[in-house]
ROTIZA-8998 format. One record per atom (N, C-alpha, C): chain; x negated, y negated, z; residue number from 1. Coordinates in steps of 0.2 Angstrom, whole numbers, plus 2048, in hexadecimal, padded with zeros to 3 digits. Each point is the difference from the previous one (the first is absolute). Layout:
<recs>
REC  c    x    y    z    k
REC  A    X    Y    Z  NUM
...
</recs>
This chain:
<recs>
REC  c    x    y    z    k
REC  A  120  C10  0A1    1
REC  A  7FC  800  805    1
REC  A  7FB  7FA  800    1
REC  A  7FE  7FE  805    2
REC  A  7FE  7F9  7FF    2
REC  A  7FB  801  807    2
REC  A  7FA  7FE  7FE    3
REC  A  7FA  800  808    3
REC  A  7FD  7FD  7FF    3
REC  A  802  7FD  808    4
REC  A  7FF  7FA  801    4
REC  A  7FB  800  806    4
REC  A  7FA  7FA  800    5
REC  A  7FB  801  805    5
REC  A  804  7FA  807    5
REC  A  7FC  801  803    6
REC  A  7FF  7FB  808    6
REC  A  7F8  801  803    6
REC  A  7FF  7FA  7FE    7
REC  A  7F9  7FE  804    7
REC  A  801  7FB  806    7
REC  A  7FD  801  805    8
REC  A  800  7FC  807    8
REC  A  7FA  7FE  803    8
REC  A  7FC  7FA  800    9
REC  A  7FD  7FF  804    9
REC  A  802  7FE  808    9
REC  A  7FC  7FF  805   10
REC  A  802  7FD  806   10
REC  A  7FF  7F9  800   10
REC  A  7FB  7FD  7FF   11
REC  A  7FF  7F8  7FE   11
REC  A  800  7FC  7F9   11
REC  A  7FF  7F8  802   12
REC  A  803  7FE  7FB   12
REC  A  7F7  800  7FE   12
REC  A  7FA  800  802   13
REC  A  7FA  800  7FF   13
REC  A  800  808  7FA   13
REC  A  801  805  802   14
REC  A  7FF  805  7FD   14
REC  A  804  804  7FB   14
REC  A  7FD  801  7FB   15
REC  A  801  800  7F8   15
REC  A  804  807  7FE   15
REC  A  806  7FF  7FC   16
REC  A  805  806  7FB   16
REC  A  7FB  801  7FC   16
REC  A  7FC  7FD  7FE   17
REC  A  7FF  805  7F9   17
REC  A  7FC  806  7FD   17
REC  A  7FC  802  807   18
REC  A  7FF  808  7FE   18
REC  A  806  803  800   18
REC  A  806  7FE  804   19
REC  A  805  806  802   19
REC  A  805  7FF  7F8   19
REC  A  801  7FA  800   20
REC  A  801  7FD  7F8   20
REC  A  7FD  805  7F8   20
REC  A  7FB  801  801   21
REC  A  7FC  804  7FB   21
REC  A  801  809  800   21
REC  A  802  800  806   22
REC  A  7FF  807  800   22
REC  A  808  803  801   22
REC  A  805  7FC  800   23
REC  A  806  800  7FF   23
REC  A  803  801  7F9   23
REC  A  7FA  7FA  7FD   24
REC  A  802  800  7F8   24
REC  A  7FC  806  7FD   24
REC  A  7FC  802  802   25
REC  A  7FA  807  7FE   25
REC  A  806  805  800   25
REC  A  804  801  809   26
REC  A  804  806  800   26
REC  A  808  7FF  7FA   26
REC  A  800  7FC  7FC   27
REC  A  806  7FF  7FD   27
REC  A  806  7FC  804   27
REC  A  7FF  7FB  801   28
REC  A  804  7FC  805   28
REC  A  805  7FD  7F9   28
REC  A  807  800  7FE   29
REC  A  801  7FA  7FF   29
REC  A  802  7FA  801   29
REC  A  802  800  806   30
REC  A  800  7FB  804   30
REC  A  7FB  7FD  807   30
REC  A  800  7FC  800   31
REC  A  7FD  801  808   31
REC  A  7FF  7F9  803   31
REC  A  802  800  807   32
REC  A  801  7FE  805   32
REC  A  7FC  7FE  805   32
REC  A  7FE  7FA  802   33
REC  A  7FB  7FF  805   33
REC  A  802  7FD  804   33
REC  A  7FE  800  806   34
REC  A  7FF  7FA  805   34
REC  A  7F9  800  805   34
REC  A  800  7FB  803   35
REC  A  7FB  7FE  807   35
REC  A  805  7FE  805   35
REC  A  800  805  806   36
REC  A  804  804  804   36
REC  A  7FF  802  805   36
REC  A  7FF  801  808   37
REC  A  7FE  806  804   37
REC  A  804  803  7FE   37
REC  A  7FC  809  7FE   38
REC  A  804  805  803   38
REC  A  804  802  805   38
REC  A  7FE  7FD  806   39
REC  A  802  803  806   39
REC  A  807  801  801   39
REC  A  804  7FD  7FC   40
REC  A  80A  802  801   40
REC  A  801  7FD  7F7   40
REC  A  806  802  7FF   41
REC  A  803  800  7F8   41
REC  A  803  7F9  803   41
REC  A  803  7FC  804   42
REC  A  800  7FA  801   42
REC  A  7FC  7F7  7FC   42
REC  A  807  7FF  7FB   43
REC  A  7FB  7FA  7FD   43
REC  A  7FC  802  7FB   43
REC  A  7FE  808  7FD   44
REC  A  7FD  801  7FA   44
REC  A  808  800  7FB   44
REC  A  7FE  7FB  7FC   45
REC  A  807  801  7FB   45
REC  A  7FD  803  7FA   45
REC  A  7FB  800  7FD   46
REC  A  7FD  803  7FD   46
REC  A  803  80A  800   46
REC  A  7FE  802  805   47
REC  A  802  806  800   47
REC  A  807  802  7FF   47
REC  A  803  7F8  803   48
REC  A  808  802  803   48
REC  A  802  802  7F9   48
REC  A  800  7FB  7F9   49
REC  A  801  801  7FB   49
REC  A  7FF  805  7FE   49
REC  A  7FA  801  7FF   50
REC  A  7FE  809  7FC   50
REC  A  806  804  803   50
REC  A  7FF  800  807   51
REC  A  805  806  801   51
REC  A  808  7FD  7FE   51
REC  A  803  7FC  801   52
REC  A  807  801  7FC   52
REC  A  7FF  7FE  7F9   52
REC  A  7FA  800  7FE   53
REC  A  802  7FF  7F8   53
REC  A  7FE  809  7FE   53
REC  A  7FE  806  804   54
REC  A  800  807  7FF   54
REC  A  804  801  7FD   54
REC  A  800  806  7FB   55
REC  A  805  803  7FD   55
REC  A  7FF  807  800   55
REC  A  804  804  7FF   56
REC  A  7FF  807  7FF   56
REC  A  7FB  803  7FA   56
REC  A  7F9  802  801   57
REC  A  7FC  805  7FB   57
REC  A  7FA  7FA  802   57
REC  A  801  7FA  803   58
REC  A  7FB  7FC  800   58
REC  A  7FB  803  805   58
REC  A  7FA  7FE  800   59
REC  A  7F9  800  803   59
REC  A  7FD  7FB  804   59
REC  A  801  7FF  806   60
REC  A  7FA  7FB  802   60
REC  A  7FB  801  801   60
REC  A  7FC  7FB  7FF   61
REC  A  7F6  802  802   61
REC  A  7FD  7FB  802   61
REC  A  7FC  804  806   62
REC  A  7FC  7FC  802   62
REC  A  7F9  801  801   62
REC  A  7FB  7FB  801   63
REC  A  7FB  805  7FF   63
REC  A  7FE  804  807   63
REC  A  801  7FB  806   64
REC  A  800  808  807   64
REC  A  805  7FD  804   64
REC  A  804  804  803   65
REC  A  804  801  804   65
REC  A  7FF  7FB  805   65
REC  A  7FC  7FD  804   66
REC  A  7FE  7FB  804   66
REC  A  803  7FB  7FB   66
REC  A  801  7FE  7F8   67
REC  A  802  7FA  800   67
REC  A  805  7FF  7FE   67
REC  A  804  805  804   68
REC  A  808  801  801   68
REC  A  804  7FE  807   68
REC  A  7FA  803  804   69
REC  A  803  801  806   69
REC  A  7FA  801  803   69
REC  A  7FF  7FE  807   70
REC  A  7FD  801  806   70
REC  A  801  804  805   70
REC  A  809  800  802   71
REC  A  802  804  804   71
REC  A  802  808  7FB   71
REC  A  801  805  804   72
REC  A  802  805  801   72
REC  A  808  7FE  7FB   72
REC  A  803  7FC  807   73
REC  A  809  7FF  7FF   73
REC  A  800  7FC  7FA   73
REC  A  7FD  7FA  800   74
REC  A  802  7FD  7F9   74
REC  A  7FD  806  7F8   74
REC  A  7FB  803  801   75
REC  A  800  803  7FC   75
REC  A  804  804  7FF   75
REC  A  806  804  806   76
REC  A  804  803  7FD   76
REC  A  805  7FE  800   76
REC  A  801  7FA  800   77
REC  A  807  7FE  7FE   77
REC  A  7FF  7FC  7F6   77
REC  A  7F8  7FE  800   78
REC  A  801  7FF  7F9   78
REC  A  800  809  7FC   78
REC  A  7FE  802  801   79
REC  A  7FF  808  7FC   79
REC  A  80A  800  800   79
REC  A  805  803  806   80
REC  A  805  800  801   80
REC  A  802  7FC  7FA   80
REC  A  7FF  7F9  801   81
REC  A  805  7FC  7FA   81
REC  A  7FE  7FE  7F9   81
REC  A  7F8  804  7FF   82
REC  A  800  804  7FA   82
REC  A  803  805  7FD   82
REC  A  800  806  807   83
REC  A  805  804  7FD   83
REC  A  806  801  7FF   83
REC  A  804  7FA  805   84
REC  A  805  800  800   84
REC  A  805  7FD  7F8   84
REC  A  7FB  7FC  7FD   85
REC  A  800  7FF  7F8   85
REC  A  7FD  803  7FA   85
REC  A  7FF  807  804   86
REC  A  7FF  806  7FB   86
REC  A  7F9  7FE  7FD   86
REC  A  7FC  7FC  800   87
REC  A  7F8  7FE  7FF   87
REC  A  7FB  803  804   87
REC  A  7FB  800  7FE   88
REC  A  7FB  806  803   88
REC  A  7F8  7F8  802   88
REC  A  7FE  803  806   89
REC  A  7FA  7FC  802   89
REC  A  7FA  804  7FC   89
REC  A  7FB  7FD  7FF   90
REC  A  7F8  802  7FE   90
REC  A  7FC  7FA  801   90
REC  A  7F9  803  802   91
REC  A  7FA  7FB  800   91
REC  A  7FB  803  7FE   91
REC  A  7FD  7FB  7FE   92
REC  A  7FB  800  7FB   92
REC  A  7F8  804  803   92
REC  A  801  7FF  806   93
REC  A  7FA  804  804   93
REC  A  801  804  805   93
REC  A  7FD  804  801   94
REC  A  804  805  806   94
REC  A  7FD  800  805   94
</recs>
């Protein structure tokens, strides 16, 4: 099992390393960032990665679900192709 974080800013002004710290706090072995709009999964390769490098019993995390996704539909389409490789979503704050 391998848990692996994803931090996302929206600009290139605006700074990962809270989301960074608190990835590595929740037990991240890996983690993955970008500077990004969330508004569509379009162009984040950052994220792309994370999801085909998933593996079954793995965990993503991130610290809030906004910095996953902004819409509804891309959030379920990332949740979907988490679970469709057997790995489970969490975030660090609720």
């Amino acid at each position: 099992m391998t848990v692996i974080g994803y931090a996302r800013v929206s600009t290139t002004d605006q700074d990962l390393s809270i989301q960074e710290v608190a990835l590595k706090a929740a037990g991240c072995d890996v983690i993955r960032a970008e500077k990004r709009s969330g508004t569509t999964t379009q162009g984040r390769e950052e994220l792309r990665t994370v999801l085909d490098f998933l593996r079954e019993g793995d965990v993503l995390v991130v610290t809030r679900i906004d910095r996953l996704a902004r819409s509804i539909g891309d959030l379920q389409d990332i949740v979907r192709a988490v679970r469709a490789r057997g790995a489970v979503l969490k975030a660090t704050e609720q």
